[in-house]
PASEBA-1860 file (N, C-alpha, C; in nm, 3 decimals):
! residues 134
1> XXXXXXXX> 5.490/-7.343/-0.136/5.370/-7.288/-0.196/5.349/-7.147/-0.143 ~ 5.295/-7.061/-0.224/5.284/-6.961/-0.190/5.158/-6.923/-0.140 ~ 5.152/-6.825/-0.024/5.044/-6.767/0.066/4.940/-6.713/-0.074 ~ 4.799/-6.765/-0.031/4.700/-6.709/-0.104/4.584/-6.610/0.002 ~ 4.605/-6.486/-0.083/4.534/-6.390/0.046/4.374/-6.442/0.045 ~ 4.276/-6.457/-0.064/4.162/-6.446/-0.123/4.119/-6.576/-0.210 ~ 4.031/-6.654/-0.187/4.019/-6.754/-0.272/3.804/-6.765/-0.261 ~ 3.764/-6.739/-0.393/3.588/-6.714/-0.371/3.564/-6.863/-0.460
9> XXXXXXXX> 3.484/-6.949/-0.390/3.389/-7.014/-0.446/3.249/-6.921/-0.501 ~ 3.220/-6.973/-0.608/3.075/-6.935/-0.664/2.974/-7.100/-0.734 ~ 2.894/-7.104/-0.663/2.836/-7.246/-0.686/2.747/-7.239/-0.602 ~ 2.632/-7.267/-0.631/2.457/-7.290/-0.597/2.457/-7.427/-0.483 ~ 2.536/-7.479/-0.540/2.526/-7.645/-0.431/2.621/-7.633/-0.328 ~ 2.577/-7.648/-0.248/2.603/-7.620/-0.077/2.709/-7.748/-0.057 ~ 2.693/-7.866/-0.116/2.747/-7.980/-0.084/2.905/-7.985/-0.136 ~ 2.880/-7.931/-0.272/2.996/-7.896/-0.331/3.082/-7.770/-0.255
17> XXXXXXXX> 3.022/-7.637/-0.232/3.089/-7.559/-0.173/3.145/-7.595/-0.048 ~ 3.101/-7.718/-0.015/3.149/-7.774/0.178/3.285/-7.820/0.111 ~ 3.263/-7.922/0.078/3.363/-8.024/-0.005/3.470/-7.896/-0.062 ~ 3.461/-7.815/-0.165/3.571/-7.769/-0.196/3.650/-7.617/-0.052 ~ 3.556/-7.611/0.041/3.597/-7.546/0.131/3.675/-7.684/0.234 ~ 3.687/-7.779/0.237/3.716/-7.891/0.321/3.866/-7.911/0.260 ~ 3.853/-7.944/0.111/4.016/-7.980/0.036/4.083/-7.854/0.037 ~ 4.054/-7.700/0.064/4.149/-7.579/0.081/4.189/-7.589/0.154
25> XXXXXXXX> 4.126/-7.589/0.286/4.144/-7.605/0.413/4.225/-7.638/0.412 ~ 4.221/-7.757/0.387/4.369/-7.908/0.390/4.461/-7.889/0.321 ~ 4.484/-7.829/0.227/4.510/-7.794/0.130/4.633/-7.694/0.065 ~ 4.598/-7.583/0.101/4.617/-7.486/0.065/4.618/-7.353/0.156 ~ 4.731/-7.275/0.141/4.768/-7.183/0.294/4.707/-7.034/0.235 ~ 4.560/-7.031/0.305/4.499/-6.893/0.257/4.442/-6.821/0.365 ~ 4.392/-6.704/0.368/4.346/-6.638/0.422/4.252/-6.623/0.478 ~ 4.182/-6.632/0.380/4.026/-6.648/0.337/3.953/-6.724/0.219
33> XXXXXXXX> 3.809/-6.808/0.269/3.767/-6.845/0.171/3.587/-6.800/0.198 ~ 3.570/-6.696/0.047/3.422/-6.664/0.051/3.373/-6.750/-0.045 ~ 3.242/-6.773/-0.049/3.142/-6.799/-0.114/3.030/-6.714/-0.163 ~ 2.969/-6.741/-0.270/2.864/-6.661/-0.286/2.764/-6.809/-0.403 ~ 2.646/-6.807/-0.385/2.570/-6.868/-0.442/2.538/-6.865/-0.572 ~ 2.552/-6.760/-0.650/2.498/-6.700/-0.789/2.612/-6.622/-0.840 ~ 2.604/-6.594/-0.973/2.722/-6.513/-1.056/2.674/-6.322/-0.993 ~ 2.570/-6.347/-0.985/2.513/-6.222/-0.955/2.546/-6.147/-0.838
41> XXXXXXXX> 2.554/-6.240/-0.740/2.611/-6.198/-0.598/2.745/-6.176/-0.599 ~ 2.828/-6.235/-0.655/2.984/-6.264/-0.680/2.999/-6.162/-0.785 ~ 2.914/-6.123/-0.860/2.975/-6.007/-0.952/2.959/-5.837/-0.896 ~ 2.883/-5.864/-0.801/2.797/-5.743/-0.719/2.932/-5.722/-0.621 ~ 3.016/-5.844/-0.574/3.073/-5.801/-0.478/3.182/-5.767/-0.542 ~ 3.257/-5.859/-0.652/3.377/-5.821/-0.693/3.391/-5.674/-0.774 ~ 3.274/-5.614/-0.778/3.293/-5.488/-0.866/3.278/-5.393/-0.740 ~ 3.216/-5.431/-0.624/3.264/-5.300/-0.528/3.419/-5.345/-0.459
49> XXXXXXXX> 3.439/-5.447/-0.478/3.577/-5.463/-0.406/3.667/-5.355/-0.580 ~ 3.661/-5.369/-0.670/3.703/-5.331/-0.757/3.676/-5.151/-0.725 ~ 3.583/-5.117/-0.712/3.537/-4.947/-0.741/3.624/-4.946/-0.577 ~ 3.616/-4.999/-0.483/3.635/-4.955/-0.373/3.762/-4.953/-0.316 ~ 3.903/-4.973/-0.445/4.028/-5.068/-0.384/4.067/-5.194/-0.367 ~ 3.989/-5.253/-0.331/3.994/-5.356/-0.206/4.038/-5.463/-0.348 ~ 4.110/-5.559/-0.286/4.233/-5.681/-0.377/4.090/-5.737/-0.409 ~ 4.095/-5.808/-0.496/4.002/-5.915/-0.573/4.066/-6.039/-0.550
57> XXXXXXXX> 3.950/-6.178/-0.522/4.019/-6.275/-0.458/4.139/-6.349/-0.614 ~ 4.249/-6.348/-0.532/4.314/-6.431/-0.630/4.294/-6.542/-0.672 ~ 4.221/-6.605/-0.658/4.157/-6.765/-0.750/4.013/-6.812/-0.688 ~ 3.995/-6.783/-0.786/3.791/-6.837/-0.754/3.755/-6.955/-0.883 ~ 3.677/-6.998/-0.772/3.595/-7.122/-0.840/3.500/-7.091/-0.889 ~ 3.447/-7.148/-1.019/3.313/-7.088/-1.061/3.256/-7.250/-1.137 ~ 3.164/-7.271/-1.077/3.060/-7.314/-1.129/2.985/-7.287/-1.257 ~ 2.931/-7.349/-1.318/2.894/-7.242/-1.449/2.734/-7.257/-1.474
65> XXXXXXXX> 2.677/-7.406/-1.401/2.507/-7.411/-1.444/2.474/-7.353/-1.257 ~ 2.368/-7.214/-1.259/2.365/-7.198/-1.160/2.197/-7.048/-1.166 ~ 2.133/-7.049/-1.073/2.027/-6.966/-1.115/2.071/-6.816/-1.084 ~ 1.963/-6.783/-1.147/1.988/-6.585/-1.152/2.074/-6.524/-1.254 ~ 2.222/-6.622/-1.221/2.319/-6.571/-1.362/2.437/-6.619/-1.325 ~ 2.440/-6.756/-1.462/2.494/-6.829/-1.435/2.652/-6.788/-1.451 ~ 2.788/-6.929/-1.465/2.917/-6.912/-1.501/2.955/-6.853/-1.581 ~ 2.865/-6.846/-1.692/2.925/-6.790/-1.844/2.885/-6.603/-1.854
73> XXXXXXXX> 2.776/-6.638/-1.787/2.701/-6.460/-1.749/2.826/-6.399/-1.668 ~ 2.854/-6.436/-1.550/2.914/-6.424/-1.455/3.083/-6.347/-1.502 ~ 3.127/-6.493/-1.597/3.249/-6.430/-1.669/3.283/-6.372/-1.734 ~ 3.130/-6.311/-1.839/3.111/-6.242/-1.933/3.157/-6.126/-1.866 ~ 3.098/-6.048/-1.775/3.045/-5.899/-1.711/3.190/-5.912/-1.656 ~ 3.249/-5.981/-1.593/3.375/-6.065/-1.470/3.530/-5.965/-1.563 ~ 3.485/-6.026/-1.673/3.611/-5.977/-1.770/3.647/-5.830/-1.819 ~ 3.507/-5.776/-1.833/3.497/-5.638/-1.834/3.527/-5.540/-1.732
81> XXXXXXXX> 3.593/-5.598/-1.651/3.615/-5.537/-1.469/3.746/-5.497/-1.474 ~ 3.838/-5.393/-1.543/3.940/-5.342/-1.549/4.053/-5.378/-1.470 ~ 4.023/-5.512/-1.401/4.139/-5.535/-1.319/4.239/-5.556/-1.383 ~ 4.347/-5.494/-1.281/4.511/-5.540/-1.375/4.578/-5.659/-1.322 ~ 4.551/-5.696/-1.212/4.647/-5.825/-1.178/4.577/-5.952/-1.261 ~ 4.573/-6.055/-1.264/4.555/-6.206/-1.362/4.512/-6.300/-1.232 ~ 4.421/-6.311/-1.213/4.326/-6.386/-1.137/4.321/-6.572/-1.199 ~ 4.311/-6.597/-1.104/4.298/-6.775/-1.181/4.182/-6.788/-1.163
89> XXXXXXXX> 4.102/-6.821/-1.249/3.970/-6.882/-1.250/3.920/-6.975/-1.275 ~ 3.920/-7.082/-1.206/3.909/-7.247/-1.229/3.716/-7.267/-1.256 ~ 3.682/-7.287/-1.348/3.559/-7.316/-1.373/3.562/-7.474/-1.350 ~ 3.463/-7.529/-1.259/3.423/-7.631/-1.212/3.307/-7.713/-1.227 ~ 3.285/-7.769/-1.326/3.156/-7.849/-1.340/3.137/-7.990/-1.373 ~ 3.040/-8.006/-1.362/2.992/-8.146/-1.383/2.953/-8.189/-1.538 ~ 2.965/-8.029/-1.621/2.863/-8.116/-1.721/2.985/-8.106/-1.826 ~ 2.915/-8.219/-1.928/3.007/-8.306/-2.034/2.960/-8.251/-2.192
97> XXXXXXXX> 2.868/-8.159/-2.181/2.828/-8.122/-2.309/2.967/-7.999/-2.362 ~ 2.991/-8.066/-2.499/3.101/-8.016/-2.574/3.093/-7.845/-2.587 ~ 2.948/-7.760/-2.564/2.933/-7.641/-2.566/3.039/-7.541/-2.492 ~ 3.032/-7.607/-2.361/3.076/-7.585/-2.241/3.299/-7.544/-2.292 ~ 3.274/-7.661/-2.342/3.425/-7.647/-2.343/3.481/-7.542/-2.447 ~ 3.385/-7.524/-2.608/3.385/-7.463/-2.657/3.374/-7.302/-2.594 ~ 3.283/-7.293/-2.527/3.297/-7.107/-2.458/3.410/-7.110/-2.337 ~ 3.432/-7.206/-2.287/3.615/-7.178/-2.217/3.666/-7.144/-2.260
105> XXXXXXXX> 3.709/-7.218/-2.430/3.794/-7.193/-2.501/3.806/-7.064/-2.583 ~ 3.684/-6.971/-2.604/3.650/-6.885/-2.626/3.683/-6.787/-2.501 ~ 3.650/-6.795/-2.378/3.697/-6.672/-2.301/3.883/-6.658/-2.218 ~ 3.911/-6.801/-2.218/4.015/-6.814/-2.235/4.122/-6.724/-2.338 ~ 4.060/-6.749/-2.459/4.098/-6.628/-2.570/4.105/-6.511/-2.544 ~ 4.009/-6.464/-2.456/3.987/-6.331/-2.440/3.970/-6.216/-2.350 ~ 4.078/-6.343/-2.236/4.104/-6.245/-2.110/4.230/-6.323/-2.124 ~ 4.270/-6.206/-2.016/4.457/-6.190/-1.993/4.454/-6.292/-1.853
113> XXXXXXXX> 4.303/-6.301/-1.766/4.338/-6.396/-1.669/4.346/-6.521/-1.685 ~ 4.379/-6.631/-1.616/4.433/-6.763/-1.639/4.276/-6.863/-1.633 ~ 4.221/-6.950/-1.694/4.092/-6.962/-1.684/4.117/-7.100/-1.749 ~ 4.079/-7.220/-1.601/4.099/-7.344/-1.660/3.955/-7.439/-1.683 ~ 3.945/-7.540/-1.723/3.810/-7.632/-1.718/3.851/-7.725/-1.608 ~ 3.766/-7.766/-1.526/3.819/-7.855/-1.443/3.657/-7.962/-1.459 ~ 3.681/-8.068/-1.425/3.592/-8.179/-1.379/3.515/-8.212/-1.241 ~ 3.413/-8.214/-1.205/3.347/-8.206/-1.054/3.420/-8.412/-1.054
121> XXXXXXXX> 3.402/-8.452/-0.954/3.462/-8.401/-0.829/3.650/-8.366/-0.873 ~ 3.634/-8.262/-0.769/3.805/-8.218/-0.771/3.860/-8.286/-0.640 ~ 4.004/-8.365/-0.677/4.048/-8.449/-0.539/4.149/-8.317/-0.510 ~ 4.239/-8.413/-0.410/4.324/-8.326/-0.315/4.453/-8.288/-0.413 ~ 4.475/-8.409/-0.498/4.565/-8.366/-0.566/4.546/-8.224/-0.681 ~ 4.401/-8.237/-0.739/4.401/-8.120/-0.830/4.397/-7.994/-0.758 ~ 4.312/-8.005/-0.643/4.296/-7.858/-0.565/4.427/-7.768/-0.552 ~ 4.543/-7.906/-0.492/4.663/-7.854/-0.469/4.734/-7.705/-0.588
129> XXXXXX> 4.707/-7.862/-0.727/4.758/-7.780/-0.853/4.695/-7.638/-0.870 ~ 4.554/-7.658/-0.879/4.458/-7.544/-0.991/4.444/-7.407/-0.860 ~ 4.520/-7.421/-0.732/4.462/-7.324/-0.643/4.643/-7.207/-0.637 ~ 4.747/-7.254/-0.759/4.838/-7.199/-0.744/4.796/-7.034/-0.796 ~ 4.878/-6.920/-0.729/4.834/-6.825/-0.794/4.876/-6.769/-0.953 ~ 4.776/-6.725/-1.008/4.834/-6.715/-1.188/4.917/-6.640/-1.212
END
């Protein structure tokens, strides 16, 4: 498996962010793992890591129901960020409403980065898979 420099959770629930910081850990040979609570905070940072140089994490988790501005806000603005490398972006949720899958499938379309649906809870086996770099 290959070394992952950067890996950002984005998700409001603390319980979940433990849990998916617990299966990397174990997991997966990285560097670093940030968090940020809101799309807002996570978009604030990835656009000065963007204006400023600095690598953008290669695979982040995103949550998508979340306050201030949520997954779909988040990926909206996320995509417009001129980066050239292909980021994996595993969107992670709990919810089952068909909407959801429909605007994956829609931004999926419309970025060059790799952008999967995943199911809450994620075991050891999926982390392994969905944390390869894109």
């Amino acid at each position: 498996m290959k070394k992952i420099n950067d890996i950002t959770i984005i998700d409001d629930d603390a319980i979940t962010v433990f849990g998916l910081r617990k299966l990397i850990s174990s997991s997966v040979d990285c560097s670093s793992i940030e968090s940020y609570d809101n799309g807002k905070i996570a978009l604030d940072a990835m656009t000065e890591f963007f204006e400023n140089g600095q690598k953008i994490p290669q695979v982040i988790f995103l949550d998508i129901n979340m306050p201030i501005m949520d997954g779909w806000e988040f990926l909206e603005a996320f995509i417009k960020i001129p980066i050239k490398d292909k980021i994996r972006i595993n969107i992670v949720t709990s919810s089952i409403d068909p909407f959801d899958k429909k605007q994956w499938e829609n931004y999926k379309s419309k970025s060059h980065h790799l952008i999967t649906f995943n199911q809450k809870p994620i075991d050891r086996n999926k982390i392994s898979e969905i944390t390869q770099v894109a």
